[in-house]
VOGU-3710 file (C-alpha; in Angstrom, 3 decimals, decimal comma):
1> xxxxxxxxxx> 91,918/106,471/93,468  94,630/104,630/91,195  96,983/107,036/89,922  97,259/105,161/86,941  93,430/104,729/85,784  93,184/108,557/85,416  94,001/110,858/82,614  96,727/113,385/83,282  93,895/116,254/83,388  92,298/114,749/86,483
11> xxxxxxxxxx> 95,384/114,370/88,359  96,208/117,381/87,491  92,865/118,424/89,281  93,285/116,895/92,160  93,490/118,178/95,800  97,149/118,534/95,927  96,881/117,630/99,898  95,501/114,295/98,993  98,387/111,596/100,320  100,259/109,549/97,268
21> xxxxxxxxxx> 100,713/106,295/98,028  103,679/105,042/96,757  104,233/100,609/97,191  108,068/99,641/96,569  109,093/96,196/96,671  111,448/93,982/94,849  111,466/90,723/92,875  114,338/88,851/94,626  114,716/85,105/96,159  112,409/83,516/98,970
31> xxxxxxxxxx> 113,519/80,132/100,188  112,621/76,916/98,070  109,068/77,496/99,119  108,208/81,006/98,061  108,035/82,602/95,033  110,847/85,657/93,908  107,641/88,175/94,216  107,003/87,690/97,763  107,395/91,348/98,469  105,743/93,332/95,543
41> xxxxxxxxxx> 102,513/90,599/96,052  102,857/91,181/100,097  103,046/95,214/99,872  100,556/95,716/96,405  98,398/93,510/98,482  98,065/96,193/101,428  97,981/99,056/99,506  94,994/97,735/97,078  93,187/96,982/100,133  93,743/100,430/101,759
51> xxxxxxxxxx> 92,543/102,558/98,390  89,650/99,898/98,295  88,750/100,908/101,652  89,069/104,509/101,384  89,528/105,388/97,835  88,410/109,237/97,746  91,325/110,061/100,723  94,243/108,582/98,484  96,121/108,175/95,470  97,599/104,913/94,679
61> xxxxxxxxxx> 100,618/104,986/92,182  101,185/101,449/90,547  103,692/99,185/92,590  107,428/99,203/91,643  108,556/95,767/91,911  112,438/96,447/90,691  114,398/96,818/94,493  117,748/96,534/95,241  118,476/93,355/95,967  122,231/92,563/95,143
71> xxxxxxxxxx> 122,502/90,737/98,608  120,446/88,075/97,167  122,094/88,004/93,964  124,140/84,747/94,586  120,265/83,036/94,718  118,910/82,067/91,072  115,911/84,389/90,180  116,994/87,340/91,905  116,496/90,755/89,448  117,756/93,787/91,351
81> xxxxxxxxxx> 119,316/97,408/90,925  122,612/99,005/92,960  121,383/100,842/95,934  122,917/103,787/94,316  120,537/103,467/91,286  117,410/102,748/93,376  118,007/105,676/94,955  118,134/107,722/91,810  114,875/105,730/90,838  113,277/107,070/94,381
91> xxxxxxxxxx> 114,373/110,310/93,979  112,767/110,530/90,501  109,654/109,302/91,264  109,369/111,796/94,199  110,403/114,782/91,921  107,624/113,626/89,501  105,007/113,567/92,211  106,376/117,140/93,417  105,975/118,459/89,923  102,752/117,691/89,695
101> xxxxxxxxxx> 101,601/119,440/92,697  101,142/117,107/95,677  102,749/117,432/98,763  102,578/114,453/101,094  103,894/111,443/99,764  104,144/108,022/101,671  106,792/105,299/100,178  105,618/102,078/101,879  108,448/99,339/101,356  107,893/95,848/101,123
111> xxxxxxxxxx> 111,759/95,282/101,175  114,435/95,771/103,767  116,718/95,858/101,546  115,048/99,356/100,009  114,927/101,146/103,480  119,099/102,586/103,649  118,646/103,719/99,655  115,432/105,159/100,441  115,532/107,338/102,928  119,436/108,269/101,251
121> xxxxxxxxxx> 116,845/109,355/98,140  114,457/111,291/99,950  117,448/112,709/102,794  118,954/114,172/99,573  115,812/115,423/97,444  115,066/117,890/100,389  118,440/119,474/101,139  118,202/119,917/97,339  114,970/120,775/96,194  112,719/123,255/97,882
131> xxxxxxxxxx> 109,160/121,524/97,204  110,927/118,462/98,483  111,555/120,517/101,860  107,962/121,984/101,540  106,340/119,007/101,412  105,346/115,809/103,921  107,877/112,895/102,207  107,432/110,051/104,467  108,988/105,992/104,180  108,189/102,570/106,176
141> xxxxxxxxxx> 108,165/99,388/105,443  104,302/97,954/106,182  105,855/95,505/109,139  106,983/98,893/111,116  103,849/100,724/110,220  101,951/97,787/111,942  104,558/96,486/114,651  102,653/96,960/117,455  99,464/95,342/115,862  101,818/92,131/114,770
151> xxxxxxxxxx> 103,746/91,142/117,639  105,041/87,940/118,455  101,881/87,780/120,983  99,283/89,228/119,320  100,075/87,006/116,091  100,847/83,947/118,514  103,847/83,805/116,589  106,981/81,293/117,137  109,283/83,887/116,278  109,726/87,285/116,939
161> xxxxxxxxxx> 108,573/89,502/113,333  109,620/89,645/110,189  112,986/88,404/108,770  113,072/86,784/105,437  111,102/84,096/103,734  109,852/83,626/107,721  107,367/82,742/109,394  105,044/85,961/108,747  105,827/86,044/105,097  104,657/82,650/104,678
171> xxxxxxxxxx> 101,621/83,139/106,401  100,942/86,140/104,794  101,591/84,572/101,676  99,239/81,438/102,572  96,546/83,754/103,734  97,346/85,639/99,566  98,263/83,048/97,373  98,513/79,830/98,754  99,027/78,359/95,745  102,405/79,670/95,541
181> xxxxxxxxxx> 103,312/78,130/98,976  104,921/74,648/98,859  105,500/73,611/102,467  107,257/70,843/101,719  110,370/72,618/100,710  111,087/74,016/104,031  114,256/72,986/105,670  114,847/73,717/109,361  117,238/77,000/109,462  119,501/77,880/112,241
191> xxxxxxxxxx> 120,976/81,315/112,214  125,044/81,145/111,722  125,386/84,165/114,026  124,037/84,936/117,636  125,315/87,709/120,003  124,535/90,058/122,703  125,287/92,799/119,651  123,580/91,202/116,945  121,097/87,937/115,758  120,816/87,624/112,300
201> xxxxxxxxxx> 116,821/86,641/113,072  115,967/89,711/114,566  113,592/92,408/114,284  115,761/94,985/116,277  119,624/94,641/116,575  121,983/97,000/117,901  124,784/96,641/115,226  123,624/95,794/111,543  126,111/93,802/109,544  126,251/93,744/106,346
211> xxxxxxxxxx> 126,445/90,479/104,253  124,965/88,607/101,142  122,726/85,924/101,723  124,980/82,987/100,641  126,360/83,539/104,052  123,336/83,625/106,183  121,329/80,961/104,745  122,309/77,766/102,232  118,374/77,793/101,355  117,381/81,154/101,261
221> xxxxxxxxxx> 115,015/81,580/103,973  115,271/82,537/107,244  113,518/82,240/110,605  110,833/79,506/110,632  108,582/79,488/108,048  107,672/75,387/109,001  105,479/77,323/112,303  103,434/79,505/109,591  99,479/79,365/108,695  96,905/81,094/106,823
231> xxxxxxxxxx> 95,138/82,006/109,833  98,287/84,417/111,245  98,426/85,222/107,690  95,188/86,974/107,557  95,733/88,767/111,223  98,874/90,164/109,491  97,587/91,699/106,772  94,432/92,734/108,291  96,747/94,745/111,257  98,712/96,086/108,019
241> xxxxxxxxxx> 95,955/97,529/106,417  94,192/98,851/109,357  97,435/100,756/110,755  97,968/101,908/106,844  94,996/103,376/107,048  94,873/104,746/110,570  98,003/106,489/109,679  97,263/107,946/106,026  94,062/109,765/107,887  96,023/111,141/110,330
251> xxxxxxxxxx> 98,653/112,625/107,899  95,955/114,269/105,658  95,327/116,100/108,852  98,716/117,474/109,262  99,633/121,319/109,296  102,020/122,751/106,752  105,118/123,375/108,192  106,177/126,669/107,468  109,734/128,137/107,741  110,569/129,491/111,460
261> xxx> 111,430/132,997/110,982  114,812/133,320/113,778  114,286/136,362/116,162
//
């Protein structure tokens, strides 16, 4: 069900234990060869196909395409909020959902960049606010959710997973829109940074660091996004949506937690 095609009676009437999807995203810079909506199309694309798939089980609110994206800000095209305030705007939309009655709520993030603010948000709402605490509040971005189903060898990938502007997010965006790709506007990209600690181009590192773009990359992209197709495209999305959904029925199954009374 989409949240936003019903009136506010039949939400209101709703099985409160009925998981709220929630897509957030951003509308920042992708390379010369991808558009600034890379991540709003990528994640609205999964969770469209997931309420297609199984649309009595969910409830789909709209996408929110604003992130925080100041890292990228130094790249033309790049609209973006402080992490502070896109935490205020997470926290908000959770206490709306809360108000009106439901009680597991998934945030699936298109947009590393949202993760830290996030889960700040939603670490906050439920020291705070008791339905917060009383409730299932849950937040990935749709690469973890499916990181098993997309790795390097399953996807027959030349790089690892997901960076930025890479190699998956082209293909995922050839497989979408290829009419937004232009292939010829890659540029070979070599990461500025490698250590035992951290690589820039990594799915996993053992010490973030914390940098705008403008000194990662001169074009905006990262990884290589030359090595993508339409074909590993598809097998991304595909795993996406299949461990989106695997997981959403398995949360509608879980208990209510209540309070453990100490002896």
């Amino acid at each position: 069900m989409l949240w936003h095609e019903l009136s506010s009676p039949a939400i209101d009437a709703l099985d409160k234990n009925l998981p709220v999807v929630v897509p957030i995203a951003s509308c920042e810079q992708h390379g010369h060869h991808l558009p600034v909506f890379v991540d709003t199309i990528q994640v609205h694309e999964i969770a469209t196909r997931v309420e297609a798939e199984m649309p009595d089980r969910i409830l789909l609110v709209p996408s929110l395409w604003l992130g925080s994206s100041h890292h990228h800000k130094d790249f033309a095209g790049t609209i973006s909020v402080r992490p502070s305030l896109f935490s205020e705007m997470i926290m908000s939309i959770a206490e709306s959902i809360l108000n009106t009655g439901f009680r597991r709520i998934v945030f699936l993030n298109g947009h590393g960049g949202n993760a830290v603010p996030a889960s700040a948000a939603l670490s906050e709402l439920v020291v705070d606010n008791d339905d917060a605490d009383n409730a299932y509040l849950c937040l990935s971005s749709w690469w973890e959710v499916a990181q098993d189903s997309i790795s390097q060898d399953k996807i027959e990938a030349a790089t690892a997973g997901v960076s930025h502007a890479c190699e998956f997010e082209t293909s995922f965006m050839l497989h979408v829109r290829p009419d937004l790709v232009d292939m010829t506007k890659i540029k070979p990209w070599t990461s500025p940074l490698s250590s035992e600690w951290h690589t820039i181009d990594s799915v996993s590192n053992h010490i973030p660091i914390f940098r705008r773009f403008h000194r990662i990359t001169d074009s905006g992209h990262m990884g290589k996004p030359e090595a993508a197709t339409a074909d590993k495209g598809e097998a991304i999305c595909a795993a996406a949506v299949s461990d989106m959904k695997a997981f959403l029925t398995e949360m509608a199954t879980w208990p209510e937690l209540p309070v453990i009374k100490r002896p």
